[in-house]
N, C-alpha and C positions, 0 to 999 in steps of 0.2 A: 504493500500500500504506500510505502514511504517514496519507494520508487516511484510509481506510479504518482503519488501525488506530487515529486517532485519535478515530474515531467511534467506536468499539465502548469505548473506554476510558469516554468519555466516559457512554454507555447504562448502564454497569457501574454511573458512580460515581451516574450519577441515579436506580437502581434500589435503590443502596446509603442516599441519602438517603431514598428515599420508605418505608424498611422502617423506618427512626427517626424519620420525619413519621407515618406513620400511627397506630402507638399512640398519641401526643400526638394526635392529632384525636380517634383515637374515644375519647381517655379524658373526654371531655365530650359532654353528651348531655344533654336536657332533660327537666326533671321539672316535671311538673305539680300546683297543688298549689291544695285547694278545701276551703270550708267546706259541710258539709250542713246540713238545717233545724236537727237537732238539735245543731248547733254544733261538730260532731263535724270533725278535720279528716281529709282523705283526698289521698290522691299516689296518681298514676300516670305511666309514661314514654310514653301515647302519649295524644294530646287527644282521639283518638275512644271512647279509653276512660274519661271525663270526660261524664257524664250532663249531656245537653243545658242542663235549665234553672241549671247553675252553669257553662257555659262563658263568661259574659259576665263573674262575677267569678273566673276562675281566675287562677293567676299562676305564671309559667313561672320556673325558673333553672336556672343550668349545675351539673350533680354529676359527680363524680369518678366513671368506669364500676365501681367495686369498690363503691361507696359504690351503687349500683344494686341491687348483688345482695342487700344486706342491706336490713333492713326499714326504712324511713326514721326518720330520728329526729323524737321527736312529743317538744314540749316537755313538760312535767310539767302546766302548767296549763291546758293545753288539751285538751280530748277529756276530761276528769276528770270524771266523775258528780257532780252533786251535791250533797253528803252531806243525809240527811234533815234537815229541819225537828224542834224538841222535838215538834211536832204530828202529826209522822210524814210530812207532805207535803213536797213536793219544787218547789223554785223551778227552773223549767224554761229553759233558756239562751236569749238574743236570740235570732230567728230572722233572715233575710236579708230581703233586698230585695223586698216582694212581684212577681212576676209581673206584665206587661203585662195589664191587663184584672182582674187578681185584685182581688176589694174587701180592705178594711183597716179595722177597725174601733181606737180607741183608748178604752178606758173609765176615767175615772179613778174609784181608789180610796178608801176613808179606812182608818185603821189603828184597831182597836180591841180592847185587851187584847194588844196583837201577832199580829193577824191582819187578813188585811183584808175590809173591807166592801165590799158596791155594792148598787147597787137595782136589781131582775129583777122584771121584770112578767109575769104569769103568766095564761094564757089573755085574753090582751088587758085586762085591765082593772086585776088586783088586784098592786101595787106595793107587792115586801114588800123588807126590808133582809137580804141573806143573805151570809154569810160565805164568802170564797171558800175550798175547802177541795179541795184537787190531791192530796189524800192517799184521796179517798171516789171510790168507783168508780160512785155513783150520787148524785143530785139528794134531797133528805132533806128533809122538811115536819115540821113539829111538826103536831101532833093539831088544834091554834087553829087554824092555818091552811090545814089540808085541811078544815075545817067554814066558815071564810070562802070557801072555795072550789064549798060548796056538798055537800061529802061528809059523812057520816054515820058513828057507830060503829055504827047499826044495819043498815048497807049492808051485803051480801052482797058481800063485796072478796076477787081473791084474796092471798094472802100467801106470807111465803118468811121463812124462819131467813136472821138476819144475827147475826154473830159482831161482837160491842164488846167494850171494853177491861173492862165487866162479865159478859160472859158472852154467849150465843147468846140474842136476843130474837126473837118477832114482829112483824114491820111489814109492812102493810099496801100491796099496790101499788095506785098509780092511774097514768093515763097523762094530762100535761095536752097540752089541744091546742095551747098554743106556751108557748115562753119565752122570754124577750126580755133583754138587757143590751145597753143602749144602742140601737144600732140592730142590731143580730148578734138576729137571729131564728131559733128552731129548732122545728119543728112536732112532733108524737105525741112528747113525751117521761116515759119514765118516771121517776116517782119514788116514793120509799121516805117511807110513812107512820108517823111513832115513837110511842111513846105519851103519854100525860103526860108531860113533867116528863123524857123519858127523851133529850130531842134538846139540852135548854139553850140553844137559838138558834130562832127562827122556820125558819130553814131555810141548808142548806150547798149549796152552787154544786158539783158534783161534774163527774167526766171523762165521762158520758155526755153531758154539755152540753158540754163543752169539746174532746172529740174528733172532734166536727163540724169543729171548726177547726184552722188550723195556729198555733197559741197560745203566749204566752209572757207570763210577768207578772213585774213588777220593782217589789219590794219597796221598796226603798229610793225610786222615782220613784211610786210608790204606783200603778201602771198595768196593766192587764188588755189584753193586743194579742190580739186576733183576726183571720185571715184567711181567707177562705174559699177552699177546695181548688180548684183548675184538674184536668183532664186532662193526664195523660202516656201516651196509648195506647205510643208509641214505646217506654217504659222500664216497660209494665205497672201503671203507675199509675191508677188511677180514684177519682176523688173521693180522694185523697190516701191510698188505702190498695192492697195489694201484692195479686197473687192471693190471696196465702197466709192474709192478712187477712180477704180475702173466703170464702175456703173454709172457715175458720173460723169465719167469724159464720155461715152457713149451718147447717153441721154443729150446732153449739151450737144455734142456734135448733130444730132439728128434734129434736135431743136432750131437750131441754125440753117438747116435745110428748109423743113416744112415751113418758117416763117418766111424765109424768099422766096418760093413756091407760093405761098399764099400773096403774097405781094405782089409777085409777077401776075397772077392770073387776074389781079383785082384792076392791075392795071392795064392788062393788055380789053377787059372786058370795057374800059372807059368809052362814051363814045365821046368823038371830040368833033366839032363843028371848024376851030379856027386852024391854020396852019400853026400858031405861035406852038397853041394846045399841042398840035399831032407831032410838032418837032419836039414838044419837052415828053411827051410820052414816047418816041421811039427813043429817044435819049436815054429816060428812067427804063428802058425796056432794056436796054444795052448794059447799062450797069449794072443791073440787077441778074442777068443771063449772065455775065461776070463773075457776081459774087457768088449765084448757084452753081458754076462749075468750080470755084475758086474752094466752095466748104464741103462740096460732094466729094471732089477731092480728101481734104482734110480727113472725112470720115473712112473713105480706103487705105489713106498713109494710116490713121490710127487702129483700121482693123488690123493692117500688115505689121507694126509694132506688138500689138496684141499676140498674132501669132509667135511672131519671132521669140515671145516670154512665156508661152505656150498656157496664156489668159486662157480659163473654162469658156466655150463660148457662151453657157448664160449667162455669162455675166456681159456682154456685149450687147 
């Protein structure tokens, strides 16, 4: 009995320590904690929920299990947007490590008037000086340099209202057949033709050229980094953009169709009585059969991209 009672005392007292041992064990627990491209930081408590291509730089530590349930602390200077440029554009954060296989391009800059410069060569041949500008959502020629290019104001171009810091102008699209900084090449791109006197620079380096890339420029190092997108079938990635990405450039693109279509039809249906009348409607008739081959276009360059990333077609 002595035995026996000595054992069961003893079960008691070890079932008594391990209810005081286990809180202490689980109130430690790993957190996982990783930078994305856009510099942004992110935590998780389990590694499989840690997107493949940053598990090689994540980095684990012990937190407190109360310190779990609330949202992790993010220093102040990290993950911070950051704040516009006087120019309106935006210096975009290092990016990481490129990918096994990813190319990397380095272009150095020069700085003038406080902005910077590079040299972009345009349909292989014509090497002009352009400002790099992260603030313009497209590629921008002065009037000189779309005539060195070979285009005319008496071209039948189509065009699009752009909203500037003077007001809503016309400029003129053309599509060149590549672009080039440094060695970072980019094929069918479009760009925005200004008028006289109305651009102030030969031409702006804009995000239709730079969103090709996983990119990032440092002012202060006077350097433009480009890298070119990999595949993450696994995390829905294609050519570095999200389904959601891709369903939207689709939709846009076809949106841009049927609204010139619709345009065209309303106004070829006009009747018109005067000469003045019938020359401004074969006029708008011209421009417009312009712009609808000009974006029907657009939509096969981007289905061809799509394939080349090998995009699911529902999502197109």
């Amino acid at each position: 009995m002595r035995t026996e009672g000595g054992t069961t005392v003893r079960k008691i007292l070890l079932f008594i320590v391990c209810l005081f041992l286990l809180p202490a064990l689980a109130a430690q627990a790993d957190l996982y904690k990783w930078q994305d491209k856009d510099g942004n930081w992110n935590f998780a408590d389990d590694l499989d929920k840690v997107p493949l291509r940053y598990r090689d730089q994540v980095k684990r530590q012990a937190v407190p299990e109360d310190a779990q349930e609330a949202t992790p602390p993010i220093p102040k200077d990290i993950g911070a947007k950051d704040p516009a440029k006087p120019d309106g554009s935006k210096e975009k954060p290092a990016i990481t490590q490129p990918a096994p296989g990813q190319k990397s391009y380095e272009i150095k800059c020069a700085k003038k008037d406080g902005s910077l410069t590079l040299d972009v060569t345009l349909n292989e041949k014509h090497t002009i000086p352009f400002v790099l500008d992260t603030g313009a959502s497209s590629i921008a020629l002065s009037k000189e340099v779309a005539e060195e290019l070979g285009y005319t104001p008496d071209d039948i171009l189509p065009r699009v209202f752009v909203s500037t810091a003077n007001g809503v102008i016309t400029c003129r699209l053309i599509r060149l057949s590549s672009v080039q900084v440094g060695d970072a090449c980019v094929h069918d791109v479009v760009a925005l033709v200004h008028g006289e006197d109305e651009l102030g620079v030969k031409g702006l380096l804009g995000l239709n050229f730079l969103s090709e890339f996983d990119w990032s420029n440092d002012t202060m190092d006077e350097v433009l980094t480009l890298r070119e997108f990999t595949n993450s079938p696994d995390e829905d990635v294609y050519g570095g953009h999200s389904e959601k990405w891709w369903r939207k450039k689709f939709e846009d693109a076809k949106k841009d169709v049927k609204k010139i279509e619709k345009q065209l039809q309303e106004i070829k249906e006009l009747q018109t009585k005067t000469l003045n009348q019938r020359t401004w409607r074969e006029w708008q008739v011209k421009i417009l059969d312009a712009n609808l081959s000009f974006y029907k276009e657009e939509l096969v360059l981007l289905d061809r991209k799509a394939s080349r990333y090998m995009v699911p077609r529902s999502w197109r």
